[in-house]
C-alpha angles and dihedrals in degrees: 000000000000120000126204112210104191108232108236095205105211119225121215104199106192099221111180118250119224125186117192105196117196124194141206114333100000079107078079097054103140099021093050121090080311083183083077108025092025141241103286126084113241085247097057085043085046094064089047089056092046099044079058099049107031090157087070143075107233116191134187139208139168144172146157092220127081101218096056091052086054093044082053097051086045093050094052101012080101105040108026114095088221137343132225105217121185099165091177105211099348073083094086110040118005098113079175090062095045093054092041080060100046088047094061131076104213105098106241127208110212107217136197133189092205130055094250090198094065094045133075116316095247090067090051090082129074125182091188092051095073086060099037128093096237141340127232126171137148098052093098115231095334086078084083095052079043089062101039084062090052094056098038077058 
């Protein structure tokens, strides 16, 4: 007796893996000083994002606490295809963040809402620019879209 068994072919589609990061006090965005970040929420913003790029996955993650931004890189740094990083004012001094970012592998955009370079002087430094693929900032919340297109180039 002979059995036929159908072959289900499986089919791997590579679908780019993008990980936004936000850091200590962007769970305010669009309560907080909304003269400056504006006035809409980064979920509300996220489905924007991934309404334009359906074709990617698009992940997010935020917290207030530095640890759990450098858990995060570690966790993706390996697999993501790029990830988005704000790290609010972790920016200017974490040295923790900025070695979490040169130990990965994932290239990773730093982003800013404001334009840094108009505000106080303090804001004008980055310690994570120096290990991160490139740097955007004062275009509001489209920077992110900005870097989601540098890293799809």
């Amino acid at each position: 007796m002979i059995f036929f068994v159908p072959l289900v072919s499986q089919i791997y589609v590579n679908i780019m893996r993008i990980q936004i990061i936000n850091g200590p006090n962007l769970n305010l965005l669009g309560v907080r000083e909304p003269e400056i970040y504006g006035a809409k929420g980064f979920e509300e913003y996220l489905h924007v994002l991934r309404d334009k790029y359906p074709d990617i996955s698009i992940e997010y993650f935020q917290s207030n606490v530095e640890g759990e931004l450098i858990n995060k890189i570690h966790e993706v740094g390996f697999d993501a295809d790029g990830i988005v990083l704000n790290a609010g004012a972790y920016t200017h001094y974490s040295l923790a963040l900025m070695d979490a970012i040169k130990s990965v592998t994932s290239p990773v955009v730093e982003v800013h809402i404001s334009n840094v370079h108009k505000r106080e002087e303090f804001r004008r430094h980055s310690v994570i620019s120096p290990v991160c693929t490139g740097v955007i900032c004062g275009f509001g919340l489209d920077s992110y879209r900005l870097a989601i297109e540098s890293l799809l180039h």
